[in-house]
N, C-alpha and C positions, 0 to 999 in steps of 0.2 A: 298501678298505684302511684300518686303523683306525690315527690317527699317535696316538701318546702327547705325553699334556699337562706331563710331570712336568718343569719347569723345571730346569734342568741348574747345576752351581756355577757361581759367578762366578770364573773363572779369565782376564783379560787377559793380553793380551801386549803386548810394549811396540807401539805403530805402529798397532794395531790395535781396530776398534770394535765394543764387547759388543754380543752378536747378541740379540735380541728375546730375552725370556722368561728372561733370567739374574737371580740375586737376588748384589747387593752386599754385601759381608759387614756383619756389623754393628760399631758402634765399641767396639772395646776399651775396658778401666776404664782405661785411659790419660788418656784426656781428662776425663771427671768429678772425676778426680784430680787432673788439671793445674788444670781452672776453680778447684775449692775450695781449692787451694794459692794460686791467683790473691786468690779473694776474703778468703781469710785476712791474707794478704799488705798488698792494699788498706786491710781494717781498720785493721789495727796503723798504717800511713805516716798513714793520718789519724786514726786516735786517740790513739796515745802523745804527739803533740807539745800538743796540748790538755789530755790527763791530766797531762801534766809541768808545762805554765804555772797549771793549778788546783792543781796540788799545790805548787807555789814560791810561787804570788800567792794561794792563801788557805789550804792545810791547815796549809802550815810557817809560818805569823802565827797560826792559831787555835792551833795548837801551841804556842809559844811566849810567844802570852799566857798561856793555861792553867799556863804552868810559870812563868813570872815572877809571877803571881798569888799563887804559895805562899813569897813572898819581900817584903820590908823593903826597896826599890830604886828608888834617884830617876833609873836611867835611864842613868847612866855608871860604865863597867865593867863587870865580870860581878856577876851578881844573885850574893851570897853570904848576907845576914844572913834565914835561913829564920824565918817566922811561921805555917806550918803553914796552919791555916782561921783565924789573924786576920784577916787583912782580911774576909775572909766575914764573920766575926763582926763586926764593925764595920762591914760595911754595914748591918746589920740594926739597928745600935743606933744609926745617925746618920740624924738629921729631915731631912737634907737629903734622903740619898738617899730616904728613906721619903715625901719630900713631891713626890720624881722621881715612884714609881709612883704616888701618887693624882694627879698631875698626868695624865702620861699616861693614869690611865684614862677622867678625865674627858674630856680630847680625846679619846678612841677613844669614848667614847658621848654626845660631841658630833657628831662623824662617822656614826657610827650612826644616832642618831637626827634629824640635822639634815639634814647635807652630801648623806649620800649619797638621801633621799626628793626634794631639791631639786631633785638632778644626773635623778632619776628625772620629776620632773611637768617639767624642763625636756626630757629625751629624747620622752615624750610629746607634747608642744606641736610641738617639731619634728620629729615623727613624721608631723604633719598636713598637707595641702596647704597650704601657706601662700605665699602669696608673698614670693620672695626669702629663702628659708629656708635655702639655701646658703650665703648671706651670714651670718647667725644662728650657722649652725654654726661659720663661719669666727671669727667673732668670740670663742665660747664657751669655743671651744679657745683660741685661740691665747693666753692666759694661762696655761696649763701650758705652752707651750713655751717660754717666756721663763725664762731660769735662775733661783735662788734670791735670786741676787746683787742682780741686776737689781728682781726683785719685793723683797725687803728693803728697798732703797734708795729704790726706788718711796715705798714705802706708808710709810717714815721718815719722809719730806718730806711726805706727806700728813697725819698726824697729829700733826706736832709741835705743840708746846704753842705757844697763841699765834697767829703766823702760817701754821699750815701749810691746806693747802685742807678739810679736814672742819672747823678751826673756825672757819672764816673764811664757809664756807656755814651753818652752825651761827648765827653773829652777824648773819646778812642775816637772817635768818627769826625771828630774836629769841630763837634756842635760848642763847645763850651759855652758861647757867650746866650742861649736858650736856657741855662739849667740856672740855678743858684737861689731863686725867691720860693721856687714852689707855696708853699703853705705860709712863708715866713712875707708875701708881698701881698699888698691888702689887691691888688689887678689880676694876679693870677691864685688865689686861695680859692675860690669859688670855683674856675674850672678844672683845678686838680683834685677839690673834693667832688665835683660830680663823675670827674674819671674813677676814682675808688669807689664811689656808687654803683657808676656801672658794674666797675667788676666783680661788684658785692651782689648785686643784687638781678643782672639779667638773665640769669641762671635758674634764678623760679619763674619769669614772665618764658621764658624758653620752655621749661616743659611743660606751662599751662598749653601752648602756642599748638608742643609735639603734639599733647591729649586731644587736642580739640584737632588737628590735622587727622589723628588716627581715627576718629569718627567719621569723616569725608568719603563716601563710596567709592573704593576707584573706578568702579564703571561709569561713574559720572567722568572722571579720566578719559577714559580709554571711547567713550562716546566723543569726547571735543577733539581727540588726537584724529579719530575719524571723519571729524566733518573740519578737519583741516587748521583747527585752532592752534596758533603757536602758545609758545608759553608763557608769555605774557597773559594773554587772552585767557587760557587756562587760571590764571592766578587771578586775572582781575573779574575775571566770570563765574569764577568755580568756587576760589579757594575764600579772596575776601567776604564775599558773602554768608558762605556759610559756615567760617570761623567769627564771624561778624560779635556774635555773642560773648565768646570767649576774651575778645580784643576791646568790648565793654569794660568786662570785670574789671580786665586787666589797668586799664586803665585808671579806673574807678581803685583799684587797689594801690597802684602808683601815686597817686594825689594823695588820698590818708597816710599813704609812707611820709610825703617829703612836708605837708603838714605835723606830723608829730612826729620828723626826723632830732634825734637827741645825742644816741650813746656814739656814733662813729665820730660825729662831729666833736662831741665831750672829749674824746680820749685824742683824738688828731692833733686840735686845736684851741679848745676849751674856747669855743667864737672868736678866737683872733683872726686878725691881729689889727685890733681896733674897730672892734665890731664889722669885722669885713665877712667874716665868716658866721655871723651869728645868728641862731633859729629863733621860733618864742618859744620852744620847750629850754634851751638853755638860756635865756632871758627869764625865763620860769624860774629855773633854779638858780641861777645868781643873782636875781634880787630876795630870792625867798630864804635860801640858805646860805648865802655869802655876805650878802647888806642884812640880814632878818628884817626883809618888807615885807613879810607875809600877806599882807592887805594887798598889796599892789600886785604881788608874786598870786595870788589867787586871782583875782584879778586877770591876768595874764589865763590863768589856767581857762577859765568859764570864755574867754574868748575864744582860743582855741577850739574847745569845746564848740560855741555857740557857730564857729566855721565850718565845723567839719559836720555837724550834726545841719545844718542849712544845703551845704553843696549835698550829701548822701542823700536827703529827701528831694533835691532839685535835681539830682541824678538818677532817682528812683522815677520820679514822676515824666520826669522828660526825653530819658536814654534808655534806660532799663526797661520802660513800664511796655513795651512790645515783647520783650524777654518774660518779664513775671507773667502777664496773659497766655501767650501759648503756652507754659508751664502749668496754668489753674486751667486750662482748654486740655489737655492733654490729662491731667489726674482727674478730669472728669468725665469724659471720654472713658478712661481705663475702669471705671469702679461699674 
């Protein structure tokens, strides 16, 4: 007797349990419907309250600068007396501001060339077995966490004229006649605030350095020690290339610093001593809250702005843009 295999519908009753060999219906577009209404849902509750605080606490200020920019306004009342692109024009024809950006450019290839290879042979060094390197680390960093405040006031009392501690070591050793301007002389301010820079700041370029060293396979190592590679070769074969990424960022993160460097400088020296030390964020603030140039003090700002937001996309498209690729190659690969 030949029984047939042909599975029967799923048809329950209430009370009662589906006998072998029945198929469940399948799920209506109800639910696919429902989840994506869910997860649409979900978007919006956490991302409108975020896109509302970036667009009250920075697009409606960028806005606003921009529009008080094209006005003659020391800051109370409403901006009325319009100046069109003078203030622009008058940024370009005042030495101050003009001796802002060769200032800064020199710190950003002070940085370049000095800060950030240091923060690199000191990631190196502590890359090594060393003992108590933990400690090393602790130490290197923890001057970038100390606030701006704290480091200014610091390194104030260490180079004051006279009695402060660098000339008072300076006089033990028979230097005396090296110490006495630091901050206070318009030829050496500039390279004693990038020395407090340094030591403020190669402490995070250091353990981006260590992160990106500890990703490097040591069998890649211990293969070049093999076929005879000293250590140079090692480092210029091995290591710069494929920290290469990391010493992008890095870099890339060094320029927007010394671009919109402000509070170390404010509390040092407040840009003395006769604009020798002077940034466009603290040109920022003492034509906008010391003269009430608001117009001209914004102004200032949308430059900045319009600097840093040109080089990030010219560093996007030209340096980075082999970095962002393998990353969008790589997350599509994985899915």
């Amino acid at each position: 007797m030949t029984h047939s295999t042909t599975s029967t519908p799923y048809a329950p009753e209430l009370g009662k349990v589906p006998e072998p060999g029945t198929v469940p219906p399948a799920a209506g577009p109800r639910r696919p419907v429902l989840r994506r209404l869910g997860d649409w849902l979900s978007a919006v509750v956490f991302t409108v309250p975020a896109l509302a605080l970036f667009g009250l606490l920075v697009l409606v200020p960028m806005g606003y600068a921009f529009y008080v920019s094209f006005f003659d306004w020391g800051g109370f009342g409403s901006p009325t007396d319009v100046t069109g692109f003078g203030n622009y024009t008058r940024l370009f024809e005042d030495p101050v501001f003009l001796g802002d950006l060769w200032r800064g450019g020199l710190l950003i290839g002070f940085s370049i060339a000095l800060q950030l290879p240091f923060a690199l042979a000191m990631a190196v060094l502590l890359n090594q077995e060393l003992r108590g390197r933990a400690v090393y680390r602790m130490l290197f960093f923890a001057p970038y966490i100390l606030s701006e405040v704290i480091t200014g006031v610091l390194f104030g009392m260490i180079f004051a004229p006279g009695d402060g501690l660098a000339d008072r070591l300076l006089g033990a050793v028979g230097l005396d006649g090296l110490g006495g301007e630091w901050f206070a002389g318009q030829h050496t301010v500039l390279p004693t605030l990038f020395l407090v820079m340094t030591w403020k700041y190669f402490g995070f370029h250091m353990m981006l350095y260590l992160a990106g060293l500890q990703g490097i396979p040591a069998e890649l190592y211990e293969a070049a020690r093999i076929d005879g590679a000293g250590t140079w070769q090692r480092f210029r074969h091995i290591t710069l290339p494929l920290l290469a990424p990391t010493l992008r960022i890095s870099a890339f993160l060094s320029v927007i610093f010394s671009i919109q460097l402000f509070d170390l400088v404010w509390v040092i020296t407040t840009g003395g001593p006769d604009h020798a030390s002077e940034t466009m964020a603290i040109s920022m603030v003492q034509y906008g809250f010391k003269r009430y140039q608001m117009g001209y003090a914004s102004a200032i700002s949308v430059v900045m702005f319009l600097i840093s937001l040109v080089f990030a996309l010219a560093y996007q498209r030209f340096v980075l843009r082999r970095d962002t690729e393998g990353a969008l190659t790589t997350m599509r690969a994985n899915r």
